[in-house]
PAZAPA-4460 file (N, C-alpha, C; in steps of 0.05 Angstrom, whole numbers, plus 32768, in hexadecimal, padded with zeros to 4 digits):
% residues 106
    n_x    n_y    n_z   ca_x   ca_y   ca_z    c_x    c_y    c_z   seq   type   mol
   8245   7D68   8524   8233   7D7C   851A   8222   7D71   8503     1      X     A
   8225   7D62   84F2   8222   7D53   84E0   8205   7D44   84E3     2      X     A
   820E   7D33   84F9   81F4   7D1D   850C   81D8   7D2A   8507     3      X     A
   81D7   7D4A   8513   81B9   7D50   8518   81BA   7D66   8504     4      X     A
   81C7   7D6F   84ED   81C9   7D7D   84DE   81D0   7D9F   84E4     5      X     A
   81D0   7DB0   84CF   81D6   7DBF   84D1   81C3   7DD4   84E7     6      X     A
   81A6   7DD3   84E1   8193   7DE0   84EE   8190   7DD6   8503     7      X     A
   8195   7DBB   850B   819A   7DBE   8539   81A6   7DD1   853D     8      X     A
   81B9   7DDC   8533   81DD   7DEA   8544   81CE   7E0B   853F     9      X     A
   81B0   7E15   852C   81A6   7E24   8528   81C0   7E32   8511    10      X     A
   81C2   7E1F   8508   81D3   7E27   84EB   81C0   7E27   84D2    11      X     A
   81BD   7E3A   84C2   81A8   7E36   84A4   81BC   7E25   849D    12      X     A
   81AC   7E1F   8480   81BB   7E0A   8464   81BC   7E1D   8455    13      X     A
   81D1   7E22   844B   81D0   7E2E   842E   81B6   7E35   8420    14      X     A
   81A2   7E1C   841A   8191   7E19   840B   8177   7E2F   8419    15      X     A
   816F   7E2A   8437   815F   7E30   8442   815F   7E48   8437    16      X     A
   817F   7E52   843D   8181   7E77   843B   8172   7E7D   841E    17      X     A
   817B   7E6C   840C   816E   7E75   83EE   8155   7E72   83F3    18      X     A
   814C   7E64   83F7   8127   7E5F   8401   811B   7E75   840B    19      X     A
   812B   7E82   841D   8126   7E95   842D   8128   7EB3   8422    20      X     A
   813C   7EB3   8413   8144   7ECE   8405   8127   7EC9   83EC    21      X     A
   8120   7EB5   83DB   810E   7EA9   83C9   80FB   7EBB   83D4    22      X     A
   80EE   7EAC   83F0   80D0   7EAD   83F9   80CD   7ED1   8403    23      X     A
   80E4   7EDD   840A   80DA   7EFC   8409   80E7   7F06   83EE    24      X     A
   80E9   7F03   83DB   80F0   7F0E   83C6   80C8   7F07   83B3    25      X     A
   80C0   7EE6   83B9   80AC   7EEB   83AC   8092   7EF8   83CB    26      X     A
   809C   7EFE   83DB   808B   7F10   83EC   808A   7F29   83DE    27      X     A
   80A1   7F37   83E1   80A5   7F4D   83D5   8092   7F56   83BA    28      X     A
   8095   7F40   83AA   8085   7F40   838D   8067   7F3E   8394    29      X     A
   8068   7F31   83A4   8039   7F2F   83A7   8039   7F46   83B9    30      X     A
   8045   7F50   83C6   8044   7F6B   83D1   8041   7F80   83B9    31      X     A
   805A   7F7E   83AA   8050   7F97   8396   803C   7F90   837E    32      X     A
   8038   7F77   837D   801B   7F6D   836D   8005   7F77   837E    33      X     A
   7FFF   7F73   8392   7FE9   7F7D   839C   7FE4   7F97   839D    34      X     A
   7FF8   7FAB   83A4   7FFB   7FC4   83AC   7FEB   7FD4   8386    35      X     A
   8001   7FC7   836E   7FF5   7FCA   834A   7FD5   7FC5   8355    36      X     A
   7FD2   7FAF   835C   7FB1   7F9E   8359   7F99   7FBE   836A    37      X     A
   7FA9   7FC3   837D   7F94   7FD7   838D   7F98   7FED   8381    38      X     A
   7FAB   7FFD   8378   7FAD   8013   8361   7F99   800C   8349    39      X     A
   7F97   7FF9   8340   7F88   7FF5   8329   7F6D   7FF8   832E    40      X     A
   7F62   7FE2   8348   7F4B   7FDB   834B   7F40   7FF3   835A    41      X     A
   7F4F   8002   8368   7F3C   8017   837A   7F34   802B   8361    42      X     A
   7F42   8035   834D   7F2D   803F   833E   7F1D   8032   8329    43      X     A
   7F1B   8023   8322   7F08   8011   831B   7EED   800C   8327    44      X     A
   7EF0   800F   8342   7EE0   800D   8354   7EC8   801E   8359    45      X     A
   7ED7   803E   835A   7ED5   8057   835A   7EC6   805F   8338    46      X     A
   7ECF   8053   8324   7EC1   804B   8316   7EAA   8046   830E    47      X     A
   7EA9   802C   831A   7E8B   801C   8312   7E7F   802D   832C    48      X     A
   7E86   8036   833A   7E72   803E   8350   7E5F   8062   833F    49      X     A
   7E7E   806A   8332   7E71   8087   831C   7E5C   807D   830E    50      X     A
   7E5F   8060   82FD   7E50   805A   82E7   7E30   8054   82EE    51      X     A
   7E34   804D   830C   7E15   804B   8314   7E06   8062   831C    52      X     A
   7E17   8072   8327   7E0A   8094   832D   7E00   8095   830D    53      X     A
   7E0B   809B   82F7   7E0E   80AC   82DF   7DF7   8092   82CE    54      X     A
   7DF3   807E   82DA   7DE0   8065   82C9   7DCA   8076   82D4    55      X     A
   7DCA   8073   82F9   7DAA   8083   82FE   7DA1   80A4   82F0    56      X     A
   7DB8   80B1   82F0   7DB1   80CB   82E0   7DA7   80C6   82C8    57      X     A
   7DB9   80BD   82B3   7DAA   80B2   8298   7D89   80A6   82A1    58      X     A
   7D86   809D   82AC   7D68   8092   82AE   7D5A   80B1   82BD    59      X     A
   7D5C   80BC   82CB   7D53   80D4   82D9   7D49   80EA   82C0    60      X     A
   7D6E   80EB   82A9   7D61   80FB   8290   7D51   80F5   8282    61      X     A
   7D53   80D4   827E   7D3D   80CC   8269   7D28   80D6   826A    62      X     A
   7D1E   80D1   8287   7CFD   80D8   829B   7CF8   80F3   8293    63      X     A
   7D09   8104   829E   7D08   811E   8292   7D06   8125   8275    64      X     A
   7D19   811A   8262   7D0C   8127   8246   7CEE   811C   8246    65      X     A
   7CE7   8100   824B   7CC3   80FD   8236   7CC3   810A   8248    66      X     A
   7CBB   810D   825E   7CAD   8127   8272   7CAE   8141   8258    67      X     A
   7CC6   8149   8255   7CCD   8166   8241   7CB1   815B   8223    68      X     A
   7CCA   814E   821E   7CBB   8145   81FD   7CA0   8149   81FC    69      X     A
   7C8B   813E   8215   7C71   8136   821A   7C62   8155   8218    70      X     A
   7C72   8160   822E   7C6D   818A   822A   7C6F   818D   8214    71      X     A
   7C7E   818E   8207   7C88   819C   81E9   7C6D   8192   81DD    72      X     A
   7C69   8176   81D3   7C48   8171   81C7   7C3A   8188   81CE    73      X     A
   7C37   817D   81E6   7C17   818E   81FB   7C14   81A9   81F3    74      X     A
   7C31   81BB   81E9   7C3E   81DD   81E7   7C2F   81D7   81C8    75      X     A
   7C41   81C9   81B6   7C3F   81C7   819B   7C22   81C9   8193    76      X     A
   7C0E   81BA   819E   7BF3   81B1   819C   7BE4   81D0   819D    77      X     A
   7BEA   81DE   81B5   7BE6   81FA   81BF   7BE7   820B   81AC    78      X     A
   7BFD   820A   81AA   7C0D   821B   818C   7BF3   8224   8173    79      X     A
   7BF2   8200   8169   7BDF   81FE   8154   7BC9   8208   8157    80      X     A
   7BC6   820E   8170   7B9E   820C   8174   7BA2   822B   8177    81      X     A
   7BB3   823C   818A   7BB3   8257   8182   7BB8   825E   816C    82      X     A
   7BCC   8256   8156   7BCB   825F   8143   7BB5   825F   812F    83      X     A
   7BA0   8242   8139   7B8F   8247   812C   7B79   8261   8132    84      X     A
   7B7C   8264   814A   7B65   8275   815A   7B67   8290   8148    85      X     A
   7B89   829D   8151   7B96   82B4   8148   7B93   82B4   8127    86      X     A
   7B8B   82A6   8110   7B82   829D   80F3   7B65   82A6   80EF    87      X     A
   7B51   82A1   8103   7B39   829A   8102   7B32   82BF   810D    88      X     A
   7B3A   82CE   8127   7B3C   82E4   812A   7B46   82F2   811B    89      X     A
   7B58   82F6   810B   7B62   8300   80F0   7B4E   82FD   80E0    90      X     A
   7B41   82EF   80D2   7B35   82EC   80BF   7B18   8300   80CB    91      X     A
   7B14   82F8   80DE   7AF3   8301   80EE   7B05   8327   80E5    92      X     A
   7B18   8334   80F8   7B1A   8347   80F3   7B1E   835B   80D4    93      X     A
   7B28   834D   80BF   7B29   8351   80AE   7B10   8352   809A    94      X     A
   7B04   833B   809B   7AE0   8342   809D   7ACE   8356   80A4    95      X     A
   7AD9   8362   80B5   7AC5   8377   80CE   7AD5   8393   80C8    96      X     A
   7AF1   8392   80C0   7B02   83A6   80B0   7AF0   83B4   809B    97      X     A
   7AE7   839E   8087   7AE2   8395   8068   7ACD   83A3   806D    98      X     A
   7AB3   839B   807B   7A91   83AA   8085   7AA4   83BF   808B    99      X     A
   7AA6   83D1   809E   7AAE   83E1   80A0   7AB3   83F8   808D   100      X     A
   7AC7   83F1   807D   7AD0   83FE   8068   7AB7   83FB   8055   101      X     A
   7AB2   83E8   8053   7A97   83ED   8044   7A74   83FD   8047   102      X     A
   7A7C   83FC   8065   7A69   8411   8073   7A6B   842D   8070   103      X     A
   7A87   8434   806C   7A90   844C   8072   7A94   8457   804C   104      X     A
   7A86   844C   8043   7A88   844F   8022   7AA6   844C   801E   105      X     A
   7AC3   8436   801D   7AD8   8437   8013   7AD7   842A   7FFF   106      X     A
***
């Protein structure tokens, strides 16, 4: 038995068996390394995939406020020029008040 060793007679060696018990024990381990690795990375993933939706929105709002901001001038500008209008009609009426009352002997 000796001559062609232990593995002709389909006998293991001792050693093989440890090799063997070894190589699925570190199977077992890159199995549950990978299994951590895809828990980790699938939301990660899920992630950067949110961060690009929510990058294009941020650029979408930006567009939108000067769009806003740009109105608000355009409103503000408005504002001034009626207020001036509504200043200038006041004064005209108060004038024409004034004749008035002065027409009317007050």
């Amino acid at each position: 038995m000796t001559q062609f060793g232990r593995a002709a007679y389909g006998l293991k060696d001792e050693s093989t068996g440890r090799r063997m018990a070894n190589l699925e024990q570190a199977k077992e381990r890159l199995g549950s390394a990978l299994k951590a690795l895809e828990q980790t990375a699938l939301p990660l993933a899920e992630a950067r995939s949110e961060s690009a939706k929510q990058a294009g929105l941020i650029i979408e709002l930006s567009e939108e406020r000067e769009r806003l901001l740009a109105r608000l001038a355009e409103l503000e500008d408005e504002a001034r020029s009626v207020a001036a209008v509504s200043e200038e009609i006041e004064s005209r009426l108060d004038g024409a008040i004034a004749e008035i009352r002065t027409a009317l002997g007050r």
